[in-house]
GUNUBA-681247 format. One line per 8 residues: their letters; for each residue x negated, y negated, z negated of C-alpha. Coordinates in nm, 4 decimals. Layout:
N
a) X,Y,Z | ...
This chain:
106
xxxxxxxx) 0.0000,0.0000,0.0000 | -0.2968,-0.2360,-0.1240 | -0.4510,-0.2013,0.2364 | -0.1571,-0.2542,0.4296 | -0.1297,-0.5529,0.2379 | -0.4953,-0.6413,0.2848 | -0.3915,-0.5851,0.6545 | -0.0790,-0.7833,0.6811
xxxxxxxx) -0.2938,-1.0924,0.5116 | -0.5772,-1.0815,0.7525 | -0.3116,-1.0610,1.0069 | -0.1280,-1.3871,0.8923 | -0.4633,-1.5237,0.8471 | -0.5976,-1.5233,1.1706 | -0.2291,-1.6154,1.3573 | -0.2801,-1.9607,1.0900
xxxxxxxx) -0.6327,-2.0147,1.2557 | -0.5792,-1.9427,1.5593 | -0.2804,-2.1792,1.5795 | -0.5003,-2.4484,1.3689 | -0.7727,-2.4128,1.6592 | -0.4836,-2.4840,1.9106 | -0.3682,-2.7624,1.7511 | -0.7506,-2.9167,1.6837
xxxxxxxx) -0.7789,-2.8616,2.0325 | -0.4634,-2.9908,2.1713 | -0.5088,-3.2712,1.9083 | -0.8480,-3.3878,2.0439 | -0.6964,-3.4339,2.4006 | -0.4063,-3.5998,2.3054 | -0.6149,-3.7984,2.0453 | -0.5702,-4.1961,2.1226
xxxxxxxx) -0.5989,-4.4684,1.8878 | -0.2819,-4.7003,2.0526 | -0.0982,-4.4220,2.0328 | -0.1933,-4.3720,1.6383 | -0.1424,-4.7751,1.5900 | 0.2165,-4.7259,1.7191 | 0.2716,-4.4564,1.4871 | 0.3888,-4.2286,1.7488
xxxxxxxx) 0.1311,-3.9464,1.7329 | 0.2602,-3.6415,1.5767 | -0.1257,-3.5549,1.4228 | -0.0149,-3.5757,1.0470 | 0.3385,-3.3448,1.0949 | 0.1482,-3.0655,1.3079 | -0.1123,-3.0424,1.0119 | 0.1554,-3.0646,0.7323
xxxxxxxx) 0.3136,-2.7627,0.9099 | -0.0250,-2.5528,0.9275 | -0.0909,-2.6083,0.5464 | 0.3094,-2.4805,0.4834 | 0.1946,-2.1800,0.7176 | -0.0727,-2.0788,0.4883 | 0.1695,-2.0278,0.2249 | 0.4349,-1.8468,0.3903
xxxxxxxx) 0.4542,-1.4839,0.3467 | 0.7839,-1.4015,0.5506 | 0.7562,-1.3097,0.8978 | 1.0541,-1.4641,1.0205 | 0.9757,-1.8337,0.8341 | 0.6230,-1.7736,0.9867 | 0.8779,-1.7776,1.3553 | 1.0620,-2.0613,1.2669
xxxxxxxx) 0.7452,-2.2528,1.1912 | 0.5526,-2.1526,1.4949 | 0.8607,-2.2918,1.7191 | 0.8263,-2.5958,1.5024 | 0.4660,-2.6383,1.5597 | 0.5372,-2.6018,1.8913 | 0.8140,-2.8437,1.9509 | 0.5517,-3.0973,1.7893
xxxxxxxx) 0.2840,-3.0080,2.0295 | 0.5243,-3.0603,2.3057 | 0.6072,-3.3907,2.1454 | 0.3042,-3.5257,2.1287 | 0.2194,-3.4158,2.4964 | 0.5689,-3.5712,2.6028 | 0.4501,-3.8924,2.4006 | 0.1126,-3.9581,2.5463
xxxxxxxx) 0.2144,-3.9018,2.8684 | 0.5201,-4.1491,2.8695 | 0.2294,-4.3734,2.6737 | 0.0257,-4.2910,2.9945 | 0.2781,-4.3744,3.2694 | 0.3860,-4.6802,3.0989 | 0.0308,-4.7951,3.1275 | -0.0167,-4.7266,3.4574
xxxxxxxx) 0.3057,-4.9105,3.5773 | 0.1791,-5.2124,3.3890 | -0.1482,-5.1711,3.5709 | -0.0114,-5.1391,3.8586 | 0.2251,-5.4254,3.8446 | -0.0833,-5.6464,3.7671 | -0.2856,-5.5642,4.0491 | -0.0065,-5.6004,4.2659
xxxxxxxx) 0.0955,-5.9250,4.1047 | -0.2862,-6.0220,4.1592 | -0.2879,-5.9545,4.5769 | 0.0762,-6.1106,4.5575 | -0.1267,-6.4726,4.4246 | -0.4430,-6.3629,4.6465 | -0.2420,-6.3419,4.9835 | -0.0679,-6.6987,4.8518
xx) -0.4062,-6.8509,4.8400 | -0.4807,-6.7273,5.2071
């Protein structure tokens, strides 16, 4: 019983890290600093969830907090892009703005 236990732990242990390494990894492309000054990075909830992982002994909680951690990850990917595209509009918008005034000039 003691080693199926033992088993069962390591188990749970290395689903946790492997999720934490997808999340450190996901985190560090997704990382921006405007996106942290608007408050809209998800970094803090996705590691709240891994340290409630690390507690949880029941299989099917363990389920419900992987889909979590997932719709977070999502999220976050949703909200940097959007973050992205919004930028690049505004970019956009300038430089066309910019050969608007150049051909004016001409």
């Amino acid at each position: 019983m003691e080693d199926r236990m033992r088993i069962i732990l390591e188990e749970r242990d290395a689903a946790i890290q492997e999720l934490e390494n997808m999340v450190q990894i996901i985190a560090r492309s997704f990382k921006d600093d405007a996106i942290e000054k608007e408050g809209k990075f998800s970094d803090k909830e996705i590691k709240d969830l891994l340290k409630e992982i690390e507690v949880t002994y029941n299989p099917a909680k363990l389920l419900q907090q992987q889909r979590l951690l997932l719709t977070y990850l999502y999220r976050s990917k949703e909200l940097k892009q959007d973050y992205l595209r919004h930028e690049l509009k505004l970019a956009v918008s300038e430089n066309n703005h910019l050969k608007e005034k150049v051909l004016k000039v001409h």
